[in-house]
ZADO-1210 file (C-alpha; in nm, 4 decimals, padded with zeros to 6 digits):
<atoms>
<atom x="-16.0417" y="03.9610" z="02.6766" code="UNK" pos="1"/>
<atom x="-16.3899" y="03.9508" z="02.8698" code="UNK" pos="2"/>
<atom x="-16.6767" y="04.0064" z="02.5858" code="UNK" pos="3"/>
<atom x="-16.9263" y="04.1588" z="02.9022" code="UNK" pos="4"/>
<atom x="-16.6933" y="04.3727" z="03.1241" code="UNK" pos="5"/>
<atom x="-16.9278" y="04.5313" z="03.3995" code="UNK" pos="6"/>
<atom x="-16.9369" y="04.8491" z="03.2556" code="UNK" pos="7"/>
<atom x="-17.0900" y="04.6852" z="02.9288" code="UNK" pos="8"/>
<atom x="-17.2921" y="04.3869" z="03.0691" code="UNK" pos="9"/>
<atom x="-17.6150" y="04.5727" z="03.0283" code="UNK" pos="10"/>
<atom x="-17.5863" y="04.5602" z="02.6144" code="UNK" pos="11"/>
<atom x="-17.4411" y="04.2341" z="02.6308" code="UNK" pos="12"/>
<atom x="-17.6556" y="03.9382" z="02.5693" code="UNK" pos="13"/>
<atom x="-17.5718" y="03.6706" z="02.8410" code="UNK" pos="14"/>
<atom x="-17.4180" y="03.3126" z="02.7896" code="UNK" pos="15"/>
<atom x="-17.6253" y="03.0686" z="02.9369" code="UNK" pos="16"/>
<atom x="-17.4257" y="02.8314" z="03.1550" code="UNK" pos="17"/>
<atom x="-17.5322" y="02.5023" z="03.3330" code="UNK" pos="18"/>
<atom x="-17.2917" y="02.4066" z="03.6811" code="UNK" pos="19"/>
<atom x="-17.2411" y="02.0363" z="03.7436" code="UNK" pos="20"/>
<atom x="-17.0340" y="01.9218" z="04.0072" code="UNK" pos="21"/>
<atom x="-16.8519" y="01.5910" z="04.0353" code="UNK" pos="22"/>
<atom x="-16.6618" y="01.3248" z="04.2709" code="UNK" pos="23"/>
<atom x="-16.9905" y="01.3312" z="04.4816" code="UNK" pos="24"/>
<atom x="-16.9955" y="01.2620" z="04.7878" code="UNK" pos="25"/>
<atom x="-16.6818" y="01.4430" z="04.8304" code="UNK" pos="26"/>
<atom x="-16.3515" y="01.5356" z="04.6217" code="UNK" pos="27"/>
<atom x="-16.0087" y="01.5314" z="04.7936" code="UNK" pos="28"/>
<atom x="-15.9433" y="01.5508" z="05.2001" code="UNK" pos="29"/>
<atom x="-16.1613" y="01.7154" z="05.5030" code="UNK" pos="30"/>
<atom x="-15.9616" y="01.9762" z="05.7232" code="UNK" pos="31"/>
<atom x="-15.9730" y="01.8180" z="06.0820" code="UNK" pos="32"/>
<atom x="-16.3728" y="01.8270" z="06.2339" code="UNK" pos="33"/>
<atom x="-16.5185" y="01.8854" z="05.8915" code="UNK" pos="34"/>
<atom x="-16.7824" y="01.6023" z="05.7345" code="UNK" pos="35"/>
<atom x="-16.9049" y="01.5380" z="05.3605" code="UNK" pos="36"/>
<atom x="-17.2639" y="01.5779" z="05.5448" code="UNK" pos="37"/>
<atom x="-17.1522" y="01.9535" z="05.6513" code="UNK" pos="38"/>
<atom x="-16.9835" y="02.0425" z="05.2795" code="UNK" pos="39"/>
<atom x="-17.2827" y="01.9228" z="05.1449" code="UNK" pos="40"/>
<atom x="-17.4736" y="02.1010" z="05.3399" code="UNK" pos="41"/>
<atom x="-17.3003" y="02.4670" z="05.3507" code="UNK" pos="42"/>
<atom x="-17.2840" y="02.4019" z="04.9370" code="UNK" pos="43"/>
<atom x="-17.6630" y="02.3293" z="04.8972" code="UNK" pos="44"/>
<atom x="-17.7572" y="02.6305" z="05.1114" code="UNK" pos="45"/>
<atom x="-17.5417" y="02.8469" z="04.9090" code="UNK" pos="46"/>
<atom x="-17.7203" y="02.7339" z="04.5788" code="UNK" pos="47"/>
<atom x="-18.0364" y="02.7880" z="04.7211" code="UNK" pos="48"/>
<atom x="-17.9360" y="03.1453" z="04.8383" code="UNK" pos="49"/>
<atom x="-17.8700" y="03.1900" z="04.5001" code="UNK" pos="50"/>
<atom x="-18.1443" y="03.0820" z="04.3535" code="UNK" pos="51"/>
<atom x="-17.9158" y="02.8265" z="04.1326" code="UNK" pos="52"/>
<atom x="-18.1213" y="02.5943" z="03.8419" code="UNK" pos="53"/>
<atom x="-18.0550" y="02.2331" z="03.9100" code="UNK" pos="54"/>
<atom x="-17.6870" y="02.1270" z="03.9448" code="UNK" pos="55"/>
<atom x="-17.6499" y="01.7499" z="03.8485" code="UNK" pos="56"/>
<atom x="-17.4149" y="01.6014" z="04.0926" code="UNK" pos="57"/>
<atom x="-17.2283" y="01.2910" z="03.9413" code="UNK" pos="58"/>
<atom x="-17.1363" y="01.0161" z="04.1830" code="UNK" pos="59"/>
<atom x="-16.8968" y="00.7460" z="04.2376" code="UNK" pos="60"/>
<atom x="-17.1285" y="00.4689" z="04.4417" code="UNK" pos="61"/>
<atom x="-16.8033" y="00.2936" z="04.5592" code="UNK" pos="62"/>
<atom x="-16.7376" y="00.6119" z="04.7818" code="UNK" pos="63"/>
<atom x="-17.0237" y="00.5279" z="04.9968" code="UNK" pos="64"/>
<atom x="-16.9080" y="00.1850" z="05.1211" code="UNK" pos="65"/>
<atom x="-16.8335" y="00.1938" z="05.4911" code="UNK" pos="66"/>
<atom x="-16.9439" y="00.5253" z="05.4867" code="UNK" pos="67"/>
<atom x="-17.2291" y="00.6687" z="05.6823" code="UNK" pos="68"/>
<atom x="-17.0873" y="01.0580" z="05.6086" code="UNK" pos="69"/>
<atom x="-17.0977" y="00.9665" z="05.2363" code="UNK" pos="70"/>
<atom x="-17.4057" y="00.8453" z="05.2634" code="UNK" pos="71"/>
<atom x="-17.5643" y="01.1035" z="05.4131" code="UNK" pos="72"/>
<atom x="-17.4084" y="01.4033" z="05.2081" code="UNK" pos="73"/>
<atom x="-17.5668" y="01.2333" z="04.9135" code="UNK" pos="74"/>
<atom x="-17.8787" y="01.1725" z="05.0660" code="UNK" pos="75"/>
<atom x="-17.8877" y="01.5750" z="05.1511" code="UNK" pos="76"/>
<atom x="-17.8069" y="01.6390" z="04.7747" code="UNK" pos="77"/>
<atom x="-18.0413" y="01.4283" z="04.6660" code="UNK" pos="78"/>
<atom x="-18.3245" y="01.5641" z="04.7977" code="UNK" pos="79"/>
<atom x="-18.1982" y="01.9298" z="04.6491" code="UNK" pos="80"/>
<atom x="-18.0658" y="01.8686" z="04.3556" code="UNK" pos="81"/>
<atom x="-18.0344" y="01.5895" z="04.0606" code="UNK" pos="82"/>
<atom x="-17.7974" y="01.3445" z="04.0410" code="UNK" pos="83"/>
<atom x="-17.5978" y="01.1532" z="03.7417" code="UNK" pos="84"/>
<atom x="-17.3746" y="00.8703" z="03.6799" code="UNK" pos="85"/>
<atom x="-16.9816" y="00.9230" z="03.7134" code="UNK" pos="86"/>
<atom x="-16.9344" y="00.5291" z="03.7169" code="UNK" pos="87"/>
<atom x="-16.8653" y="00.3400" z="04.0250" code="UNK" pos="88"/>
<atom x="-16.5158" y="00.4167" z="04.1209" code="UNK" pos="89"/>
<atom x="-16.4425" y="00.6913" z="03.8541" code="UNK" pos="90"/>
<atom x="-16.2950" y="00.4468" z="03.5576" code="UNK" pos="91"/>
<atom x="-16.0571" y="00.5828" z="03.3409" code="UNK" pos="92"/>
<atom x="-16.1743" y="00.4631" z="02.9822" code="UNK" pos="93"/>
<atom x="-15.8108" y="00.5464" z="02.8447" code="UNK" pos="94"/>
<atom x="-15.6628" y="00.2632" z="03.0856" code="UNK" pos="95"/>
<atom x="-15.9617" y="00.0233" z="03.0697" code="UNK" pos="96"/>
<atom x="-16.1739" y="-00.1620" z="02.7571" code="UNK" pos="97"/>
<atom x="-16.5604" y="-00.0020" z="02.6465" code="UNK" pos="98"/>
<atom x="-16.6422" y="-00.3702" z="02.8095" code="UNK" pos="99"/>
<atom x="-16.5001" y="-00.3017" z="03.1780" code="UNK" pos="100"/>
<atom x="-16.6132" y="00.0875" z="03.1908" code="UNK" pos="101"/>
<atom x="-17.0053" y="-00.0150" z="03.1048" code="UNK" pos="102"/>
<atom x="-17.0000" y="-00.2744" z="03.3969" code="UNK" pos="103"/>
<atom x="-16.8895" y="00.0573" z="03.6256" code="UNK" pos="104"/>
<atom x="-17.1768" y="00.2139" z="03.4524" code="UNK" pos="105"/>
<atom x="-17.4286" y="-00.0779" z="03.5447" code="UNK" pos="106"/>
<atom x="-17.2872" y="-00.1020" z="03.8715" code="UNK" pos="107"/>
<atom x="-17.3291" y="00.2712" z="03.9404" code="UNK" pos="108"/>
<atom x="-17.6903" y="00.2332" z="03.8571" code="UNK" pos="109"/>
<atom x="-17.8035" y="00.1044" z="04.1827" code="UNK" pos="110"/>
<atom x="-17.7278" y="00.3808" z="04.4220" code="UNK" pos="111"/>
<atom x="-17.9132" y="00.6044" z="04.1403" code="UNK" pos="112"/>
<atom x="-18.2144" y="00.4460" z="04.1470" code="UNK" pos="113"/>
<atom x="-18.2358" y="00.4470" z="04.5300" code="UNK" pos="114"/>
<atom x="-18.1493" y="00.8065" z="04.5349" code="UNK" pos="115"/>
<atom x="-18.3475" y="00.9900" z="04.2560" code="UNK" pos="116"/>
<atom x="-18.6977" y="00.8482" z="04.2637" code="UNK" pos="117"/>
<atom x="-18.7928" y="01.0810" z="03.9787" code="UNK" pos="118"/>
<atom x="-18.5470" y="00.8674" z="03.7644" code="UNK" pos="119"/>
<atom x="-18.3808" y="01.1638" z="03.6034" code="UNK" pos="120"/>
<atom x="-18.0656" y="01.0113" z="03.6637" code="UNK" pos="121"/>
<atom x="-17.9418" y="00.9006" z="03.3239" code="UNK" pos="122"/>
<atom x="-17.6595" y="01.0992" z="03.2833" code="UNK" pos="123"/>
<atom x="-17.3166" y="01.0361" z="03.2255" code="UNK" pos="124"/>
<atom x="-17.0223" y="01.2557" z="03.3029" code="UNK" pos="125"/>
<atom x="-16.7130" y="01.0624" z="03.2107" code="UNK" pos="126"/>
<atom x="-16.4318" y="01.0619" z="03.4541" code="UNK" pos="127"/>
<atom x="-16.1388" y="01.2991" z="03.3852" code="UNK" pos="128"/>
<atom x="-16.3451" y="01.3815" z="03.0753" code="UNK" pos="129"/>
<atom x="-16.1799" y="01.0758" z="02.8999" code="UNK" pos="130"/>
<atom x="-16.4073" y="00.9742" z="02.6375" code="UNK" pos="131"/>
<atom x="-16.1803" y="00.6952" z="02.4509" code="UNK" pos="132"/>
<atom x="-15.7943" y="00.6756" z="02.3616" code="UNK" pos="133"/>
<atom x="-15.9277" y="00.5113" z="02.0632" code="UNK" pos="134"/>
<atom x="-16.2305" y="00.5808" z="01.8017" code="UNK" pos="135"/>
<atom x="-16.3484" y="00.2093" z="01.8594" code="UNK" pos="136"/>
<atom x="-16.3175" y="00.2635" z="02.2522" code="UNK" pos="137"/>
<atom x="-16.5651" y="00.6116" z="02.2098" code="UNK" pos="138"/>
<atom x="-16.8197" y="00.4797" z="01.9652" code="UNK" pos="139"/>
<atom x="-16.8422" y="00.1566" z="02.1730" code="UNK" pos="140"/>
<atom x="-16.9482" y="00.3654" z="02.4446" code="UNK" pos="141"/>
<atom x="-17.1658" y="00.5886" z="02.3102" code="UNK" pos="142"/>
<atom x="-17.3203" y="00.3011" z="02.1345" code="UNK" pos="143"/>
<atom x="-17.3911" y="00.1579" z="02.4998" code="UNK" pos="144"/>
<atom x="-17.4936" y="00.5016" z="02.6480" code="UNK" pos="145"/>
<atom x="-17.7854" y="00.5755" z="02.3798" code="UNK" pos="146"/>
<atom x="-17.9203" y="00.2134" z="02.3511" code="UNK" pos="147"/>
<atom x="-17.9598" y="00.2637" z="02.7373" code="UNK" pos="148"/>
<atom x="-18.1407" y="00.5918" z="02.7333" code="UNK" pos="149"/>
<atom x="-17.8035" y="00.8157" z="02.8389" code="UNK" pos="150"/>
<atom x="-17.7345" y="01.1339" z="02.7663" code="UNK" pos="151"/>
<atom x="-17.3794" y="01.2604" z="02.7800" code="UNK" pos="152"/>
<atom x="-17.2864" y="01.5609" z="03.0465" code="UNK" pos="153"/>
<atom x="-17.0625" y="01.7149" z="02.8421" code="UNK" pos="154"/>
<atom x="-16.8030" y="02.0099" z="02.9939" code="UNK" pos="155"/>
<atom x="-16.7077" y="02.3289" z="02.8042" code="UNK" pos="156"/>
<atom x="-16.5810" y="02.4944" z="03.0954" code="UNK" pos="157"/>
<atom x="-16.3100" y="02.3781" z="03.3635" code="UNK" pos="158"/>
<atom x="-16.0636" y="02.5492" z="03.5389" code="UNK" pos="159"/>
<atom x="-15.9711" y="02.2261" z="03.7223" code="UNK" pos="160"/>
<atom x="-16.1170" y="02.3710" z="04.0849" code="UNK" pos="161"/>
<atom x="-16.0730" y="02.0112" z="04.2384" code="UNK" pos="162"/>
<atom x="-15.6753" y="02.1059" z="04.2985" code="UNK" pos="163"/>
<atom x="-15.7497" y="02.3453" z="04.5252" code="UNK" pos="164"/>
<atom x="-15.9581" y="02.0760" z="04.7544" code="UNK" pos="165"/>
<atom x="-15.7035" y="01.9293" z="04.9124" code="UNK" pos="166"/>
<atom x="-15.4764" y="02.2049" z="04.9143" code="UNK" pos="167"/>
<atom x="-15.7207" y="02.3836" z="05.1546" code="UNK" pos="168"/>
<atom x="-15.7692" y="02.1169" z="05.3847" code="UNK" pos="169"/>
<atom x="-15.3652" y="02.1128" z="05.4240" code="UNK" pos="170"/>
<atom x="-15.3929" y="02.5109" z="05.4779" code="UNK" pos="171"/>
<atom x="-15.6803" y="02.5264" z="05.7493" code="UNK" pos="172"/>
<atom x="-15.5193" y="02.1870" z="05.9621" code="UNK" pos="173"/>
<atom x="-15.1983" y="02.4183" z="05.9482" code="UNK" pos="174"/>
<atom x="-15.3656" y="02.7564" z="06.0454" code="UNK" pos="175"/>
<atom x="-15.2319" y="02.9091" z="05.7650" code="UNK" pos="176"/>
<atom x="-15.4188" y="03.1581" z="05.6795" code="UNK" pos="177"/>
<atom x="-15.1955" y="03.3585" z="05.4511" code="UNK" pos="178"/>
<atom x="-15.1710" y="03.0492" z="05.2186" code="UNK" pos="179"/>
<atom x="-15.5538" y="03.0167" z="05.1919" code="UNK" pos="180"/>
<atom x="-15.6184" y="03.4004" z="05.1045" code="UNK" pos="181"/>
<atom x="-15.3666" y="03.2791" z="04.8479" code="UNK" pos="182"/>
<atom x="-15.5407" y="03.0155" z="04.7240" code="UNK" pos="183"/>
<atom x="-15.8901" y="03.2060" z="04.7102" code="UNK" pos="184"/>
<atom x="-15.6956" y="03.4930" z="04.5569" code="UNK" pos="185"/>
<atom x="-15.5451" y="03.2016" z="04.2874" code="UNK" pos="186"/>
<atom x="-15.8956" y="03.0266" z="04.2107" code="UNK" pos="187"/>
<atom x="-16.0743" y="03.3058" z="04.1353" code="UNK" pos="188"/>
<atom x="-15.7717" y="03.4317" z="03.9073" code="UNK" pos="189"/>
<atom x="-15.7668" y="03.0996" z="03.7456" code="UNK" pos="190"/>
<atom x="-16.1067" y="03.0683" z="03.7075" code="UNK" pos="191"/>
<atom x="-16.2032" y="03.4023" z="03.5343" code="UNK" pos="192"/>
<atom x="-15.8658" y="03.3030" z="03.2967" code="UNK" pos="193"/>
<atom x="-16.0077" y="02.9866" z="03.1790" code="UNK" pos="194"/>
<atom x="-16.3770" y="03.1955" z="03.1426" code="UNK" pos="195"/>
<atom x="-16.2340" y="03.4035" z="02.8782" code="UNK" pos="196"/>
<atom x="-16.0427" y="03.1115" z="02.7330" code="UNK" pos="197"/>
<atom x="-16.3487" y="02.8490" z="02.6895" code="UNK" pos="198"/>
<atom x="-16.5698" y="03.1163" z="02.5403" code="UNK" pos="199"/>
<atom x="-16.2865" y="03.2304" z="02.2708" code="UNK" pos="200"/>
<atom x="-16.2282" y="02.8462" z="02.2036" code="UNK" pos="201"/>
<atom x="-16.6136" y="02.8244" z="02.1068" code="UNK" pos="202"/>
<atom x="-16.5483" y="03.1741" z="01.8497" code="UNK" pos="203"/>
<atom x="-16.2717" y="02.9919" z="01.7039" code="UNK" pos="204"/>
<atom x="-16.4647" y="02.6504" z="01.6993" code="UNK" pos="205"/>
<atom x="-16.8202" y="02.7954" z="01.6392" code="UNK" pos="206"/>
<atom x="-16.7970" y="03.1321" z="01.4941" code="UNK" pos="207"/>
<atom x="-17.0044" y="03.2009" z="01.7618" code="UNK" pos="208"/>
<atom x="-17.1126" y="03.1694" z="02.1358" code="UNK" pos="209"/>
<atom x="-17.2609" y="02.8710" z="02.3041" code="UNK" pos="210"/>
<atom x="-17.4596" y="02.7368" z="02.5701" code="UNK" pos="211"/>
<atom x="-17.1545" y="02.6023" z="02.8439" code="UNK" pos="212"/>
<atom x="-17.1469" y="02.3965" z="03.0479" code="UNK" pos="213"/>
<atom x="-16.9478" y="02.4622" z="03.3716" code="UNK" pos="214"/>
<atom x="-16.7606" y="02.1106" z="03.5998" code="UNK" pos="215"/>
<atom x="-16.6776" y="02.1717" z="03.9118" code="UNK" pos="216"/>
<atom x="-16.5918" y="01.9468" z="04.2154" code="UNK" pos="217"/>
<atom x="-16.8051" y="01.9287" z="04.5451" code="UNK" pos="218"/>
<atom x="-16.5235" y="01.9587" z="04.8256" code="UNK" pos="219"/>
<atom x="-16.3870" y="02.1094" z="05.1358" code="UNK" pos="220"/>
<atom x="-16.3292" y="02.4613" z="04.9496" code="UNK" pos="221"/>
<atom x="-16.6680" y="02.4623" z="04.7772" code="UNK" pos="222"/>
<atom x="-16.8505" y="02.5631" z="05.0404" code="UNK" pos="223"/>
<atom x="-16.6047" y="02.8831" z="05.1205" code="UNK" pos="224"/>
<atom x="-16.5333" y="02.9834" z="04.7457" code="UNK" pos="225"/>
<atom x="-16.8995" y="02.9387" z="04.5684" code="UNK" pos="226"/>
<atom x="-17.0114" y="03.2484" z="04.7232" code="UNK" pos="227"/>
<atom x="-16.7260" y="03.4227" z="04.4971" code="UNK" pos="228"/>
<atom x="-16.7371" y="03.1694" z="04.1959" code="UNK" pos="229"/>
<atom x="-17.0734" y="03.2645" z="04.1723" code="UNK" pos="230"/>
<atom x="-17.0427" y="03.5840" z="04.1449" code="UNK" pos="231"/>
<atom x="-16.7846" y="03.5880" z="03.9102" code="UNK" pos="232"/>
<atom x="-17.0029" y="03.3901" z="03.7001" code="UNK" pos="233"/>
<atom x="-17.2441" y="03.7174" z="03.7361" code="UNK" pos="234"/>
<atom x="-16.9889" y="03.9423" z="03.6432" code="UNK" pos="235"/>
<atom x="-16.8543" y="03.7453" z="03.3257" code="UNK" pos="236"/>
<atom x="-17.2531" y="03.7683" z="03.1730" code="UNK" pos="237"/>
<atom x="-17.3250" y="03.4456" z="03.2626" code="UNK" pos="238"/>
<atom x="-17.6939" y="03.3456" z="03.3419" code="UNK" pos="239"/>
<atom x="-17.7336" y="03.0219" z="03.5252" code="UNK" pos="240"/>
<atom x="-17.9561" y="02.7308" z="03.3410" code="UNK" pos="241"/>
<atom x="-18.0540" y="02.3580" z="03.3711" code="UNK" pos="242"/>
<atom x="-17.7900" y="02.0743" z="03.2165" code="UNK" pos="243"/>
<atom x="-18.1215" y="02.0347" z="03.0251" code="UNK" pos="244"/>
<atom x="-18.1264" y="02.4010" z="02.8417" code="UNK" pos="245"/>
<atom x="-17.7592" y="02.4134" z="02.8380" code="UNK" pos="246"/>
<atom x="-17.7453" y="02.0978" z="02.6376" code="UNK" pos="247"/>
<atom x="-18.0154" y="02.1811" z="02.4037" code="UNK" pos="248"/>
<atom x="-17.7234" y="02.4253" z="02.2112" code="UNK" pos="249"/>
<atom x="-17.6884" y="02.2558" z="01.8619" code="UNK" pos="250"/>
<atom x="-17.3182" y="02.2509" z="02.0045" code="UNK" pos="251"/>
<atom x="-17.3789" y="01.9331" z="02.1535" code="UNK" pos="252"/>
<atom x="-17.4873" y="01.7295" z="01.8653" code="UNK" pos="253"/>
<atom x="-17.1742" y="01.7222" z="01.7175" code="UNK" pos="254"/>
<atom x="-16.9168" y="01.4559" z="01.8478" code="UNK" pos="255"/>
<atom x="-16.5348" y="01.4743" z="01.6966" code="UNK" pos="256"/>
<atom x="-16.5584" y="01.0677" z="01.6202" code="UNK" pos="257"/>
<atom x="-16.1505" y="01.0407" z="01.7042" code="UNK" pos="258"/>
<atom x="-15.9508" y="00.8467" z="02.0111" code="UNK" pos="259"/>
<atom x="-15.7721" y="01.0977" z="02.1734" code="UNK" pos="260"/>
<atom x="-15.5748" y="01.0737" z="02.5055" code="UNK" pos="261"/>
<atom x="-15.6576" y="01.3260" z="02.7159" code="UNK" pos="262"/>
<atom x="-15.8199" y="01.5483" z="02.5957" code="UNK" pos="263"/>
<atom x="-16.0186" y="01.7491" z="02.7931" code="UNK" pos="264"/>
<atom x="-16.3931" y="01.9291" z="02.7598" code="UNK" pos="265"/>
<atom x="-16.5370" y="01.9006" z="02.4486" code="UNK" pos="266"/>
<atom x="-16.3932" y="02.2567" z="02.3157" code="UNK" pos="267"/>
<atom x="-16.0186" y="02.1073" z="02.3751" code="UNK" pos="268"/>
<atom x="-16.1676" y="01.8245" z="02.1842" code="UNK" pos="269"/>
<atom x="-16.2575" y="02.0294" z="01.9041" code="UNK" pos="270"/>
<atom x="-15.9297" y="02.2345" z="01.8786" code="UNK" pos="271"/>
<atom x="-15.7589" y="01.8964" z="01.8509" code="UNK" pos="272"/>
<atom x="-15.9131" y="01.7604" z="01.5960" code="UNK" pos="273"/>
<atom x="-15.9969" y="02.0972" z="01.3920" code="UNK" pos="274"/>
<atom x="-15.6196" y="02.1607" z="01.4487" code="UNK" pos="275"/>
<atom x="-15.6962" y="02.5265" z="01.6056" code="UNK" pos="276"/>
<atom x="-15.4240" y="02.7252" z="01.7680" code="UNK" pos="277"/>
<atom x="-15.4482" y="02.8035" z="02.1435" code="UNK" pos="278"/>
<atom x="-15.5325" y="03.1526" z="02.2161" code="UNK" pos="279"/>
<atom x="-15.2737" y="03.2939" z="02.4685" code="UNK" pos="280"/>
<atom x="-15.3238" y="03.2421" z="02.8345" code="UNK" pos="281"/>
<atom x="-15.2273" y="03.1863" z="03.1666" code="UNK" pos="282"/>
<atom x="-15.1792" y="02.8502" z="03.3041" code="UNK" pos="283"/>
<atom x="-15.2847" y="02.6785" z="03.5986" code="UNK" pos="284"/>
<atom x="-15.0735" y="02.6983" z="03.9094" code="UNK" pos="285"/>
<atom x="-15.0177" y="02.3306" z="03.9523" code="UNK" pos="286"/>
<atom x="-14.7063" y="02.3062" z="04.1172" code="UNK" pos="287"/>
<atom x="-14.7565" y="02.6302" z="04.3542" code="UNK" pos="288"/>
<atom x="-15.1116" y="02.4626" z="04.5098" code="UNK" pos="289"/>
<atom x="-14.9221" y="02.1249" z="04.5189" code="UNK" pos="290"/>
<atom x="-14.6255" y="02.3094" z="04.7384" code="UNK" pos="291"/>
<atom x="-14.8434" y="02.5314" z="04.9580" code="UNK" pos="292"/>
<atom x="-14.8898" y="02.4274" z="05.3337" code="UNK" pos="293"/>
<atom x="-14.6510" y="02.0778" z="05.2692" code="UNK" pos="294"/>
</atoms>
């Protein structure tokens, strides 16, 4: 149920909401003639049509060997927008020790420092939002992160966009373009579903609303979906902040303090370990987006 429907927005007091994006310099495939240099590009001018607050993009240095397009699409974000560490080659800390993921930190670091002179760059967005499978494996890291002068990007908003990447890249290389008015059509669908589902997680959790924080995935559909993702954004009540505001919600100060194994933004975190029913919803179209254009 949306708590701002446009016919209400007016007397409703807007959610502030920080967008991050991740996997920079690029998530999932390029349809034929496309470069990470042009996605970036297209996305960045889209952000700064709509007058967008800073959107920390996290990268994964170890995309940028042997790769001048990589290198260049970060170089273009760079001098746009902030950037954060995602960890050299996006480490899973459920699969690896606290040891091995804060090497991937360190070794992150370098391509940081080149490309944010301002040295604003110490955040970390853990990959697939795994934070540790065990309690020892989490306050290890954290341990690490805030002798080190890190703050953590959390996410309280995700709708998984990175699986329709690829999926698009299939779709445009085929010409098919009843599949990908199908997969705009599915995005936004899933998107404003899991809108309405983070914000009654944080009732349940809270009591109250929050400060979100929003991850998305720079990639080949970015930079023809934003446009709408914004605006849906817009019509949900949402008004656009820093990671900086967003984070200064006394939301983030808490931590659960358990392992868990997958477990997802920090509000599926919370329902975990508070033991919170799921409110009813739709679910993500995983095997439809992995099907279309094969």
């Amino acid at each position: 149920m949306l708590l701002c429907s446009l016919a209400t927005a007016r007397v409703c007091t807007a959610q502030k909401l920080a967008i991050t994006m991740d996997d920079l310099p690029l998530n999932g495939s390029l349809p034929p003639g496309v470069t990470r240099a042009q996605t970036t590009k297209d996305v960045l001018a889209i952000l700064r049509k709509g007058h967008v607050p800073a959107v920390y993009g996290f990268i994964n240095a170890k995309r940028l060997e042997g790769n001048a397009d990589g290198a260049e699409a970060l170089k273009l974000w760079a001098a746009q927008e902030p950037v954060g560490n995602h960890t050299y080659a996006h480490m899973d800390l459920e699969q690896n020790s606290a040891e091995a993921f804060e090497r991937e930190i360190e070794e992150d670091e370098p391509s940081l420092e080149l490309l944010d002179a301002r040295d604003n760059w110490h955040w970390l967005r853990y990959p697939y939002l795994h934070e540790g499978d065990t309690v020892e494996k989490r306050r290890a890291v954290r341990t690490y992160l805030k002798a080190h002068g890190y703050r953590i990007a959390q996410v309280t908003l995700d709708w998984e966009d990175y699986l329709w990447n690829t999926a698009y890249a299939r779709c445009v290389e085929n010409g098919d373009t009843k599949s990908v008015a199908w997969l705009r059509s599915s995005y936004l669908n899933t998107a404003s579903e899991f809108l309405d589902l983070g914000r009654e997680q944080a009732k349940l959790i809270y009591g109250h609303q929050i400060n979100y924080i929003l991850l998305m995935h720079l990639g080949a559909f970015s930079s023809t979906i934003l446009p709408e993702a914004l605006d849906l954004l817009k019509k949900k009540g949402f008004k656009l902040v820093t990671l900086e505001e967003a984070e200064s919600d006394a939301a983030y100060d808490g931590d659960p303090d358990v392992g868990l194994h997958d477990a997802g933004t920090l509000l599926d975190q919370w329902m975990q370990v508070k033991q919170i029913k799921y409110p009813e919803h739709a679910e993500k179209p995983y095997k439809e987006i992995e099907a279309v254009c094969q």
